[in-house]
N, CA, C and O of each residue as an XYZ file, in Angstrom:
432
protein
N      -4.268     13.657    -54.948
C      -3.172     13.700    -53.998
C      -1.891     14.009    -54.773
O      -1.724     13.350    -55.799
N      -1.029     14.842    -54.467
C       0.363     15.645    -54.636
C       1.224     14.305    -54.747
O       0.992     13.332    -54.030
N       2.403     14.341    -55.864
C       3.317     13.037    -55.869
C       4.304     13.434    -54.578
O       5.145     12.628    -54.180
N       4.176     14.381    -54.131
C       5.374     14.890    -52.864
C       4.514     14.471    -51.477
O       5.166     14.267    -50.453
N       3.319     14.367    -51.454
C       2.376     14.045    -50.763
C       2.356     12.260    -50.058
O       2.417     11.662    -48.984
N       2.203     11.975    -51.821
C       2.069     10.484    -51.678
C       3.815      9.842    -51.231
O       4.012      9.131    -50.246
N       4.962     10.310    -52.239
C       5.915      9.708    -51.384
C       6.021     10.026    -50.253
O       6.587      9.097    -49.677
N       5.724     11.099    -49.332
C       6.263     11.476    -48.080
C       5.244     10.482    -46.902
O       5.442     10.396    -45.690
N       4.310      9.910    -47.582
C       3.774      9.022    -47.354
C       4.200      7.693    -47.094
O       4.089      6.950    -46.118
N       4.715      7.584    -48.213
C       5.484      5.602    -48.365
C       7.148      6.491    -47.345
O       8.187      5.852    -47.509
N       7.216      7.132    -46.898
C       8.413      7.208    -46.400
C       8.863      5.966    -45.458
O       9.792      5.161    -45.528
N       7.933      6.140    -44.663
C       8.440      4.659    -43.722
C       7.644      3.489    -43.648
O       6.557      3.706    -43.111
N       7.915      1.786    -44.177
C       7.086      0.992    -44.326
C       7.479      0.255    -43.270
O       8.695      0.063    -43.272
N       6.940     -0.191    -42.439
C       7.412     -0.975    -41.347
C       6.601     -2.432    -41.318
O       5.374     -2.388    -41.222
N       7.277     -3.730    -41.401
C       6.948     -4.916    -41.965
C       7.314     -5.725    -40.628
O       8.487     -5.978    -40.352
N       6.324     -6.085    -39.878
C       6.170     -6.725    -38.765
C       6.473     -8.534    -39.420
O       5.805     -9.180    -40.228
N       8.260     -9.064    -38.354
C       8.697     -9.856    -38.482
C       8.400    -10.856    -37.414
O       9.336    -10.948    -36.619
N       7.274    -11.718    -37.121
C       7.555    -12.156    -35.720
C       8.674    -13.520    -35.317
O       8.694    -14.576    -35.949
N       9.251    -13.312    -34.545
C      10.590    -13.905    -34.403
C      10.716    -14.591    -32.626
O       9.634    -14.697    -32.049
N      11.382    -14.816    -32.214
C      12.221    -15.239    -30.860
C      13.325    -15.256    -30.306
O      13.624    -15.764    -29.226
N      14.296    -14.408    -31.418
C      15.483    -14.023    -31.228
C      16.147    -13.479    -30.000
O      15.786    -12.308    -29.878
N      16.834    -13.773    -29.193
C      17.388    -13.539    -28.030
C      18.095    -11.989    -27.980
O      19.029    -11.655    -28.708
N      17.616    -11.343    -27.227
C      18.519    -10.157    -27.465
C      19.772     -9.780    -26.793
O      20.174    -10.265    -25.736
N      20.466     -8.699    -27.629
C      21.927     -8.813    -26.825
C      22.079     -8.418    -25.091
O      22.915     -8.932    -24.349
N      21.090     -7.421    -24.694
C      21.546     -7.303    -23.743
C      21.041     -8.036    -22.327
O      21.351     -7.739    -21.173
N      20.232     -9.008    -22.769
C      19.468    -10.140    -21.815
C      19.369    -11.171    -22.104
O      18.200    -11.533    -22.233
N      20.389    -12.169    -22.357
C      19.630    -13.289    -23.178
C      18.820    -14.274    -22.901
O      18.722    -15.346    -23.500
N      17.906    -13.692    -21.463
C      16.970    -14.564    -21.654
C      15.127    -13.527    -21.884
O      13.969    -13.834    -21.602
N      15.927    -11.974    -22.678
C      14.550    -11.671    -23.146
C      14.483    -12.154    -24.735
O      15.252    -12.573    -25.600
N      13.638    -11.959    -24.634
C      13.187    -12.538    -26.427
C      12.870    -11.276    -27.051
O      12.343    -10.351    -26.432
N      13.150    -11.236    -28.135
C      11.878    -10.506    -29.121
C      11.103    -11.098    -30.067
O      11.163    -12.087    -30.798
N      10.315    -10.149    -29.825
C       8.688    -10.784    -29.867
C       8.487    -10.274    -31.398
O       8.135    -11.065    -32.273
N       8.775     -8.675    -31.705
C       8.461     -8.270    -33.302
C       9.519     -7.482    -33.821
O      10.122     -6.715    -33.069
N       9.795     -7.577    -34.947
C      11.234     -6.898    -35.332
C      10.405     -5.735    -36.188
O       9.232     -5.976    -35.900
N      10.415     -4.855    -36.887
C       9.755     -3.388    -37.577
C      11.168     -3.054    -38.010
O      12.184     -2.854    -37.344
N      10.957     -3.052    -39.237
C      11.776     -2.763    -40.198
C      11.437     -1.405    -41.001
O      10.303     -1.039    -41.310
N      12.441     -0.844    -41.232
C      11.922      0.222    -41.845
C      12.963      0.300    -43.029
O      14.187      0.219    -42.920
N      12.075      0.510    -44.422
C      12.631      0.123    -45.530
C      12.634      1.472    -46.590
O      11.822      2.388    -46.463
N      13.402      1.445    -47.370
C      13.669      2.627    -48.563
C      14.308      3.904    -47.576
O      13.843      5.038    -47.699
N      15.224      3.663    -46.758
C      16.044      4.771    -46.218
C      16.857      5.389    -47.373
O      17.666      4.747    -48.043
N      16.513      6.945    -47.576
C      17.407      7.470    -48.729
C      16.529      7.715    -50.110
O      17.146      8.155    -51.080
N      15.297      7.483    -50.221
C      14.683      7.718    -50.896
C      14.202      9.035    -51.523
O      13.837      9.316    -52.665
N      14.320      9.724    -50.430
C      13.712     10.647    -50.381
C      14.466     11.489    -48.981
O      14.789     10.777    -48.031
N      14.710     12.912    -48.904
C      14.892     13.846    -47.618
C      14.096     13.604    -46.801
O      14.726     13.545    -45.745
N      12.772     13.368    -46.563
C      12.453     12.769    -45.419
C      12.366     12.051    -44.341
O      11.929     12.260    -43.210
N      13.081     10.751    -45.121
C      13.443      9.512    -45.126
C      14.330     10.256    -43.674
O      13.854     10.355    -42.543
N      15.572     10.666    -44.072
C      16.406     10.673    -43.127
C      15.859     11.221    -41.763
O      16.300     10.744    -40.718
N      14.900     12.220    -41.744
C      14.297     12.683    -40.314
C      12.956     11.725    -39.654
O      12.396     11.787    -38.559
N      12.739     10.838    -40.842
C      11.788     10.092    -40.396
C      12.042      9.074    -39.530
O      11.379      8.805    -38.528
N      13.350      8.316    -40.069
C      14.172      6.644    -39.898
C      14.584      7.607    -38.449
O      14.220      7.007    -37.438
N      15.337      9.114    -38.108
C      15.934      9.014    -37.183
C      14.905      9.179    -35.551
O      15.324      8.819    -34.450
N      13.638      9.756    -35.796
C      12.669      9.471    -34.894
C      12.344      8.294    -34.836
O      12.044      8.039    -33.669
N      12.271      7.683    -35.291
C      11.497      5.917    -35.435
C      12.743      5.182    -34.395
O      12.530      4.413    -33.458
N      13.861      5.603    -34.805
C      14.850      4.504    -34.336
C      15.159      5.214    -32.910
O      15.161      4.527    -31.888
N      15.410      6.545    -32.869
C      15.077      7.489    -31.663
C      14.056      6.625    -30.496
O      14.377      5.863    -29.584
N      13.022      6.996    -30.853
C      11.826      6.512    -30.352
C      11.773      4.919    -29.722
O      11.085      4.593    -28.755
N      12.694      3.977    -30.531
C      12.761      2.449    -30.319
C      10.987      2.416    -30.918
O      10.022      2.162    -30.197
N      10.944      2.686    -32.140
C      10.171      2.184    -32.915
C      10.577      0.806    -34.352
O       9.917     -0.087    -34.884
N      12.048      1.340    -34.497
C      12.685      0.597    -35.775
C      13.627     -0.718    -34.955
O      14.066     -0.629    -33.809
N      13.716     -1.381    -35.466
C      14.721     -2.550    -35.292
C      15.917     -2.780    -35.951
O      17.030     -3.038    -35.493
N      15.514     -2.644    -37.138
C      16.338     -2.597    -38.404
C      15.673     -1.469    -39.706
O      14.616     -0.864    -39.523
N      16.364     -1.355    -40.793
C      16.276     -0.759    -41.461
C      16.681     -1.089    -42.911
O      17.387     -2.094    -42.983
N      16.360     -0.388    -44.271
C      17.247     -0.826    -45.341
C      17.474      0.425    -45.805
O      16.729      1.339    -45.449
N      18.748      0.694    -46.840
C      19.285      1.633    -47.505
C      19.212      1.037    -48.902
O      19.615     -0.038    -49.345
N      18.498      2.186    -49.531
C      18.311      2.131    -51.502
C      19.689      2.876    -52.088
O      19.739      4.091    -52.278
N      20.639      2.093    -52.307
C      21.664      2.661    -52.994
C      21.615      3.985    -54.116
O      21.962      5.154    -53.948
N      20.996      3.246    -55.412
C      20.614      4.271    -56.097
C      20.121      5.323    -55.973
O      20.353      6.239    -56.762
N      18.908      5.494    -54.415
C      18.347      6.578    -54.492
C      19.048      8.058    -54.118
O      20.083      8.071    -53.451
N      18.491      9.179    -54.535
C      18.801     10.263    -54.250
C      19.573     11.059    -53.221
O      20.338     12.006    -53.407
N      19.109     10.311    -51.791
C      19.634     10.827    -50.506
C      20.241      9.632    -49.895
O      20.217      9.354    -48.696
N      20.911      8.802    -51.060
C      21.850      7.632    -50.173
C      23.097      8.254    -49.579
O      23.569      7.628    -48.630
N      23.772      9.442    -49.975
C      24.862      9.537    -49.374
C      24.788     10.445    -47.662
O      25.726     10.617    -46.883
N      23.293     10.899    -47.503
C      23.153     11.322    -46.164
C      22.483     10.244    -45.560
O      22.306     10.137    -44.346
N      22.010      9.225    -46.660
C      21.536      8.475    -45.364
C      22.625      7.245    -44.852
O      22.574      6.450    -43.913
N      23.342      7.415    -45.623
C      25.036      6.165    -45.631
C      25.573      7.430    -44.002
O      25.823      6.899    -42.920
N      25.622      8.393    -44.099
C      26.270      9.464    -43.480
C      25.580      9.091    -41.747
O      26.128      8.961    -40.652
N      24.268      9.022    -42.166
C      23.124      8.680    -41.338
C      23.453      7.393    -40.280
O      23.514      7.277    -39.056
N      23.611      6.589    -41.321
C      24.165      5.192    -40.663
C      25.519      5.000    -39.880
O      25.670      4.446    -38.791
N      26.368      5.525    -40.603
C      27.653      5.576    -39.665
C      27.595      5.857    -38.268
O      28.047      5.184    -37.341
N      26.886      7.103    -38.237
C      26.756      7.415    -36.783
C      25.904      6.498    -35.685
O      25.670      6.740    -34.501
N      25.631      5.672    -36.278
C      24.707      4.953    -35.396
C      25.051      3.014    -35.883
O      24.347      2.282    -36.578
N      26.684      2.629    -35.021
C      27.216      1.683    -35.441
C      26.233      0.399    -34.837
O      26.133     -0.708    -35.367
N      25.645      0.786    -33.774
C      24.904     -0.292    -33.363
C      23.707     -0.831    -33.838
O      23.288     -1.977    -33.671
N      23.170      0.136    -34.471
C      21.954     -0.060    -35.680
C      22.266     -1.566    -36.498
O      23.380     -2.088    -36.456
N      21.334     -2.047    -37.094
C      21.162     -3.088    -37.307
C      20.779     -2.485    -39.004
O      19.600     -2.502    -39.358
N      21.912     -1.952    -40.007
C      21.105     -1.120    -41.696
C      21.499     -2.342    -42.039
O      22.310     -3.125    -41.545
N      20.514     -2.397    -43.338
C      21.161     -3.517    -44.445
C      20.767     -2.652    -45.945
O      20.371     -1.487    -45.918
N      20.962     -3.486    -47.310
C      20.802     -2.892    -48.388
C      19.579     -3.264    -49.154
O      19.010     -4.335    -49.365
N      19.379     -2.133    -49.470
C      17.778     -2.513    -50.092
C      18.572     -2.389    -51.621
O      19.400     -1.542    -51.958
N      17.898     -3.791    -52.596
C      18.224     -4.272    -54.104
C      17.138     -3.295    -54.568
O      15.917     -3.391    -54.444
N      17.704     -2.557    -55.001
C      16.770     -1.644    -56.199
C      17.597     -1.829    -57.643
O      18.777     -1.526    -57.826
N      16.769     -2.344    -58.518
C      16.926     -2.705    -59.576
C      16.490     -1.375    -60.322
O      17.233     -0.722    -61.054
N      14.887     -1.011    -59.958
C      14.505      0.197    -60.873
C      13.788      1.161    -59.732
O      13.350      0.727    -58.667
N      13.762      2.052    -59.999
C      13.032      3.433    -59.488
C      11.130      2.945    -59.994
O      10.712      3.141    -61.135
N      10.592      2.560    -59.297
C       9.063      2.065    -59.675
C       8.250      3.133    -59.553
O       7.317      3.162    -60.355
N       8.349      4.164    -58.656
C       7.906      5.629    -58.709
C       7.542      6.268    -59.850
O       8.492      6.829    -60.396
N       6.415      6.388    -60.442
C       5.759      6.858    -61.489
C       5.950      8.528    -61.584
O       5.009      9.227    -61.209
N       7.088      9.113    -62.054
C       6.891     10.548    -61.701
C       7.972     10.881    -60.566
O       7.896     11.941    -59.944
N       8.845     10.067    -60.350
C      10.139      9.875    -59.444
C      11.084      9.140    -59.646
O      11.082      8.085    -59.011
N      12.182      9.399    -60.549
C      13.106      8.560    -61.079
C      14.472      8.824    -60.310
O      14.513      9.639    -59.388
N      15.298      8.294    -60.614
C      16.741      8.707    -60.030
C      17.847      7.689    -61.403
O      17.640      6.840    -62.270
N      18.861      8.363    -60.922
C      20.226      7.572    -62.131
C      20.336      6.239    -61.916
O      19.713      5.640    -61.039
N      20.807      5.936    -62.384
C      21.922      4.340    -61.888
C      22.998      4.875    -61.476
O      23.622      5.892    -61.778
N      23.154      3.885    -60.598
C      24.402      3.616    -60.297
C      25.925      4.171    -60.931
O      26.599      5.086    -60.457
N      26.164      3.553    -61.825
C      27.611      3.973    -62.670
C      26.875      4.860    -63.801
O      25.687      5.066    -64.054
N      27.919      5.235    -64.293
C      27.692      5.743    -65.776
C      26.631      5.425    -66.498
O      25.846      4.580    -66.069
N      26.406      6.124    -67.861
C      25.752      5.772    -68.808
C      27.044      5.922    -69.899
O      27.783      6.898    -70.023
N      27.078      4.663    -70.641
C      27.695      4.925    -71.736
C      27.138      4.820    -73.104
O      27.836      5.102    -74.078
């Protein structure tokens, strides 16, 4: 299997939260499962993937990988959609064997 293959693969991980949280626009419906979709920005896909999912009312929430590659379209991504529920995904290292990206600041 192709490494462009396999990430376009891990593009969207969706991690079933079960909860009872009241929602905003009924508060006496509940939700039942939250689907998260994690590593937004990882990758160009990422961004057409997260925006069908959340399109669709497949996503609930979401996370953004700072460091990665396509954080500044997927930051771009997020703005437009203030009611979205993004948070930040802690990437310490690029774990991708064959897919790295910079840090953050400088190298000195």
């Amino acid at each position: 299997m192709k490494r462009n293959t396999l990430i376009s693969i891990m593009i969207l991980i969706a991690i079933p939260i079960f909860t009872f949280a009241q929602t905003e626009k009924n508060p006496d419906e509940f939700i039942r499962l939250i689907i998260r979709g994690d590593d937004l920005g990882s990758t160009q896909g990422t961004i057409e993937a997260f925006s069908q999912a959340i399109n669709n009312g497949v996503l609930t929430c979401a996370s953004i990988q700072v460091p990665a590659p396509w954080f500044e379209a997927a930051s771009e991504f997020a703005k437009k959609r203030p009611g979205f529920c993004f948070g930040i995904h802690l990437t310490l290292v690029a774990e991708w064997r064959g897919y790295r990206w910079r840090p953050v600041l400088p190298i000195q």
